[in-house]
C-alpha positions, 0 to 999 in steps of 0.5 A: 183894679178899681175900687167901684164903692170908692168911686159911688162915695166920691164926693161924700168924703171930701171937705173943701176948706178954703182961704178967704180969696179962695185960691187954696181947697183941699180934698183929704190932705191934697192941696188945689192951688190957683195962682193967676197974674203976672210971675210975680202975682203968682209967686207972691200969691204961692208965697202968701199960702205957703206962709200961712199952710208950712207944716215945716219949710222946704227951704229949712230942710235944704239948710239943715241938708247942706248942714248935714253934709259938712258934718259929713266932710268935718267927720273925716278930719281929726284935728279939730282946728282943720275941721272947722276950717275945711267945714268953712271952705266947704260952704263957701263952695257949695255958695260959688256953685250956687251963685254961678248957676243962679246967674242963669235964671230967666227973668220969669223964673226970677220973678217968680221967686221974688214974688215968693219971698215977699209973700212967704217972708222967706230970704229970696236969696236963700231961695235963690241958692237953695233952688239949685240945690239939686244941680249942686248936690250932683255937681258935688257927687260927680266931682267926689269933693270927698268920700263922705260928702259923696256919700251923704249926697247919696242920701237922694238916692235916684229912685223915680219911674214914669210909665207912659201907654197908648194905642195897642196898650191901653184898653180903649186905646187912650194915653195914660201915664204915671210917675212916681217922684221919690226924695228923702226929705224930713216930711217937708214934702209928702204932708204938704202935696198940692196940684198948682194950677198957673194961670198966667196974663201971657201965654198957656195955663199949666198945672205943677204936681208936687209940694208948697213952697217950690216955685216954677214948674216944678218937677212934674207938670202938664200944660193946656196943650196937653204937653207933660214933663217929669224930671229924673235924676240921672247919674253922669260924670259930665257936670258944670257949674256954668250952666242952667239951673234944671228948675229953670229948664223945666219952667220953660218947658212947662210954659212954653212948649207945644209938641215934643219938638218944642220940648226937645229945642227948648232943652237943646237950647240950654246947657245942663248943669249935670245928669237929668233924664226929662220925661216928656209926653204929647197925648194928641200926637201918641208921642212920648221921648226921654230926653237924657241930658247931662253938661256935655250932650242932649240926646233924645230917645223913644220908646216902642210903638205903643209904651215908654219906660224911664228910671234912673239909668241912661239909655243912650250909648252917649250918655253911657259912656260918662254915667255915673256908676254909683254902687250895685244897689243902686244899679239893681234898683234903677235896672230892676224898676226898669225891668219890672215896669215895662213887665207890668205892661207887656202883661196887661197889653192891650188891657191897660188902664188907670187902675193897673199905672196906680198899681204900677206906681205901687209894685212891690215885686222886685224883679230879680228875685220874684218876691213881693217886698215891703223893701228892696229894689222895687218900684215903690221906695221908701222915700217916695213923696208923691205919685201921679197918674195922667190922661192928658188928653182928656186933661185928668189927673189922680195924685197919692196924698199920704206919707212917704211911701205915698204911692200906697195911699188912695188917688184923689182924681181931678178935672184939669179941663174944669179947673182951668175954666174955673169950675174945680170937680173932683172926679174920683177916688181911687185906692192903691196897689193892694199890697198897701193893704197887707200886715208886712207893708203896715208894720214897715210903714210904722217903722221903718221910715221912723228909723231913718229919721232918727238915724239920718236926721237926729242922730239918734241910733238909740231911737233908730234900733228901737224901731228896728227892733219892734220891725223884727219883732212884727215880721220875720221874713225880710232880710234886709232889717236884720241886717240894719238892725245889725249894724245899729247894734255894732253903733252901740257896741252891741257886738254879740246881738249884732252877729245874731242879727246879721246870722238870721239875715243871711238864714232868711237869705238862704231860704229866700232868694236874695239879690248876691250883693245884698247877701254879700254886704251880711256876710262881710258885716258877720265877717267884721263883727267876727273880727270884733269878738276875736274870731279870727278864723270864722272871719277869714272864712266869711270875708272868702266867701264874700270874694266867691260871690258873684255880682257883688261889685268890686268896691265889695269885694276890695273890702273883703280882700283886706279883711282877709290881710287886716282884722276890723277894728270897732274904731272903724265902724262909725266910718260907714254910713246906712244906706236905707234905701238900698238896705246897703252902705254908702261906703265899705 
């Protein structure tokens, strides 16, 4: 649904600020980088606007995360002397997986780093490790070093979808495709977006859509051949150490890759550390393939004549068989993103174009209880941090460039074609789905992303509930922050609140529909604050109703079951980590 007033004022709100060699201009908070030379020109060069532009790094964040994760580990162990000793041989670990996957860089990717680091002054072998950190935090999930690591690499939830059209359902027949990139990380990413236009001495330009201060290809990309690629987490019990840094297979396919045979080699010539599905598209052909991959197997497959959908969940019968089945949350999110993306397109068959993927990026009906929600299983997450809109045969591009959700701010459109004759054109602004625009979604944007941040970054429920609180004071109708709000209140020994925040969650539920399992989490949650306050028999009669459910996940209900044998003890509560994302707990 195109915006024709912003398109008539395209250029009137736009300054372009620029660093004295002119690499860098920005449009709104949109960085357009230029980077050209040899790998370690263009790395050095990335370094150098890095250093001068962080808001905050990404590689501190990945220092504080891998902190966060053996605070998590140290959590579980009760004699202080073995904590410290397990936090120890923890790190030490996590620098084996690091440096096994580091050995298997290629020489350009290399390069490229080392010119990063001595432009932006940062360690090049902190860079090095803490490039594979997404390999690694697979590795550690799928090998379940602990419970509670486990748990805290779930912070990454999975929550990208790519939607790519052509022929019977475009409007005019072009090929259009969208992906919305979602990851939780401290702001390092969402205020720093940039489209990193490469320009090598040897071989095809490209373009990489996300964040300073990653080198590569990056996470999502398109070349001058037209060839696009978008990395999704995927879920698998399949995972090696020994193997290809997925940075490094992205890099070469971005550089190198002509057509979706090329793609599809590329990838089959490398091991994979662990669970990725590469979403890769060719305009000129009409093609486009997910190549679902894991340490084991590289299977590709395609879409229906006209459309292709991906999420975070296989497809293939191979890879299936070894997925990694998380929790219901996340399986509802994946599937329902799923559902609801190939739905979109099916209605607007025939009819599709720029405007409806920026919406579709957008969404926030949740497809399994057919409400519209700021929060849920949806394709827009809270954690998303940057979304991109392609029509790679005529080498256009629109990128989000707000805060986290920023697939709810306006697209600022640019002329790859141009740019990489060295003329930059901004093409158009494009504003979001509408529901950006509503009350439920600014009071959640206010406060609910401030919450996460005090809980899961600062440690500071206090701070964290107080959001909350103001959340529910400004909308009535969701569910899901009565129920956060709930267990923020038993952090803080806040017991009777907490049975009337988890109360009116499941009053609102009833009214309302409701995914079971997300009911069934305030129905266990009553049935242990019961437990707490001395009400026995009112917390028998919530843990049977739990086990009554259908579709609740049998981690669920094995809580349930020894509810009804053992009354919770408050003691346990600081044992089960929020799940923001999913409005769930990382462990029951």
């Amino acid at each position: 649904m195109s915006d024709p007033e912003a398109k008539n004022q395209v250029l009137t709100p736009i300054e372009f600020g620029s660093l004295p060699d002119g690499r860098i201009k920005r449009a709104g908070r949109l960085n357009f980088i230029t980077l050209s030379g040899s790998a370690y020109d263009m790395g050095y060069q990335h370094g150098v606007i890095a250093r001068e532009l962080y808001v905050k790094g990404l590689i501190m964040f990945f220092v504080r995360f891998l902190r966060t994760l053996r605070f998590g580990l140290e959590d579980m162990v009760r004699s202080r002397y073995l904590r410290k000793t397990i936090g120890r041989l923890f790190e030490r670990y996590v620098m084996v997986l690091q440096s096994n996957l580091g050995k298997r860089y290629t020489h350009f990717i290399i390069d490229e780093m080392k010119g990063f680091s001595d432009g932006s002054a940062e360690s090049g072998e902190l860079l090095k490790r803490l490039m594979t950190m997404p390999d690694v935090l697979q590795i550690l999930l799928a090998r379940g070093l602990s419970r509670t690591v486990a748990n805290s690499v779930a912070a990454l939830n999975p929550g990208c979808t790519s939607a790519a059209v052509w022929g019977d359902a475009s409007e005019d027949g072009s090929f259009i495709y969208g992906r919305n990139l979602d990851f939780f990380d401290d702001h390092s990413m969402d205020t720093n977006p940039a489209i990193m236009l490469y320009k090598p001495d040897k071989g095809m330009k490209y373009a990489s859509f996300g964040f300073l201060g990653i080198p590569g290809g990056g996470i999502t990309g398109i070349n001058e051949a037209g060839i696009t690629f978008a990395l999704h987490i995927m879920l698998s019990r399949d995972v090696s150490s020994y193997s290809t840094p997925i940075m490094n297979v992205s890099n070469e396919i971005i550089r190198n890759a002509e057509s979706i045979n090329d793609a599809v080699r590329i990838a089959n010539s490398h091991r994979f550390s662990s669970g990725w599905g590469i979403v890769v598209t060719d305009a000129k052909r009409s093609e486009a393939v997910v190549i679902e991959a894991s340490s084991m197997h590289v299977v590709s497959r395609g879409g229906s004549s006209s459309f292709i959908v991906n999420t975070n969940h296989y497809n293939t019968d191979i890879q299936k068989k070894r997925e990694y089945d998380y929790s219901v949350s996340t399986t509802a999110s994946t599937i329902g993103r799923y559902k609801r993306a190939e739905e979109i397109i099916k209605e607007k068959q025939g009819r599709f174009t720029v405007d409806d993927m920026i919406c579709l990026l957008g969404d926030h009906l949740e497809y399994f209880t057919r409400r519209d929600r700021a929060l849920g299983s949806t394709i827009t997450a809270v954690h998303n941090v940057s979304a991109i809109v392609m029509k790679p045969e005529e080498m256009k591009v629109w990128m989000s460039q707000g805060d986290a959700p920023s697939n709810n701010s306006d697209f600022i459109g640019v002329d790859l074609k141009s740019w990489m004759q060295g003329d930059l054109k901004i093409t158009d602004i494009r504003p979001p789905n509408p529901y950006a625009n509503t009350h439920n979604f600014t009071v959640f944007k206010e406060h609910y992303e401030k919450a996460y941040q005090e809980y899961f970054y600062h440690n500071n429920i206090p701070a964290a509930l107080a959001e909350l609180e103001q959340l529910t004071l400004k909308d009535q109708s969701e569910p899901i922050y009565f129920m956060l709000r709930g267990q923020l209140y038993l952090r803080v020994n806040r017991f009777n609140e907490a049975l009337g925040a988890f109360d009116t969650a499941l009053s609102i539920s009833t009214a309302m529909p409701d995914i079971p399992h997300r009911i069934a989490v305030n129905m266990l949650w009553k049935a242990r604050t019961c437990d707490i306050l001395g009400r026995r028999v009112d917390a028998l009669r919530s843990y049977s109703k739990v086990i009554s459910m259908d579709g609740v996940g049998s981690n669920l209900e094995k809580a349930a079951r020894e509810g009804l044998k053992h009354a919770y003890s408050s003691s346990r509560i600081r044992k089960h980590d929020l799940d923001f994302v999913f409005s769930d707990n990382t462990e029951y």
